[in-house]
Residue frames relative to the residue before (quaternion, step in Angstrom):
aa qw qx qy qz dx dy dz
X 1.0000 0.0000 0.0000 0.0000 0.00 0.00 0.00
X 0.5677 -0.5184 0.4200 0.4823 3.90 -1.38 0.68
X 0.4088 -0.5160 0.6739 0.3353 3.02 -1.63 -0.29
X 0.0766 -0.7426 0.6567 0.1070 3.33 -1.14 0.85
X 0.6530 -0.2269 0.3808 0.6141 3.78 -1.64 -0.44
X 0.2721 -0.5326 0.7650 0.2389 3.13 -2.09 0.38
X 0.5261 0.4703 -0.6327 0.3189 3.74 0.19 0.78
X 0.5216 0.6235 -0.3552 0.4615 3.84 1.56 -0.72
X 0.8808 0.1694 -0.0022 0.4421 3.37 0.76 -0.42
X 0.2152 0.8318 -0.4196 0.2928 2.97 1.22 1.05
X 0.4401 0.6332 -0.3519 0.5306 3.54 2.23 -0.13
X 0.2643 -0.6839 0.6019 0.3165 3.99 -0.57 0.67
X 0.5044 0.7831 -0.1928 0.3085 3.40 1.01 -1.03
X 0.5428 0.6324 -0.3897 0.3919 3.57 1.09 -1.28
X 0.5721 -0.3908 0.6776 0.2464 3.86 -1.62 0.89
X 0.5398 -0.4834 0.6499 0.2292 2.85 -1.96 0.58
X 0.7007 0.4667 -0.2561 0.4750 3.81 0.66 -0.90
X 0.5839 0.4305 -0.3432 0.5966 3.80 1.23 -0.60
X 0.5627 0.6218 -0.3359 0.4288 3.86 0.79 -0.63
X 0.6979 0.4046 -0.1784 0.5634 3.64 0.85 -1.28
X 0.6274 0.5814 -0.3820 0.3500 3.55 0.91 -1.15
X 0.5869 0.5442 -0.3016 0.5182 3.60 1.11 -1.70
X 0.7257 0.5381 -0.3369 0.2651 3.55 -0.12 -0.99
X 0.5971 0.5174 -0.2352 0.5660 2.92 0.88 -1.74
X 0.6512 0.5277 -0.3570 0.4124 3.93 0.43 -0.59
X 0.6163 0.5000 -0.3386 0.5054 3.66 1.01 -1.53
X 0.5746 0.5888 -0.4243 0.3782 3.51 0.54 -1.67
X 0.6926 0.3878 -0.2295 0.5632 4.06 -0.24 -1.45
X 0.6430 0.4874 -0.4399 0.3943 3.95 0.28 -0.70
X 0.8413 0.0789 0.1459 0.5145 3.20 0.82 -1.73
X 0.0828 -0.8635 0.4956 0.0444 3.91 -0.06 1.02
X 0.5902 -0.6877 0.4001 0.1362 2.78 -1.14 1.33
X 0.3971 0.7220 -0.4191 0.3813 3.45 1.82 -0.41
């Protein structure tokens, strides 16, 4: 899986499906391109 900010995920708590959701969100926010 990407790496994303540890401030996005600074919840231990977060779902796997909220986990992909954020990313997929950072990804379009911020490309790795």
């Amino acid at each position: 899986m990407p790496k994303a900010h540890p401030a996005l995920f600074s919840h231990s708590e977060l779902k796997p499906l909220s986990w992909e959701i954020i990313t997929i969100n950072f990804l379009k926010i911020h490309p790795s391109n």
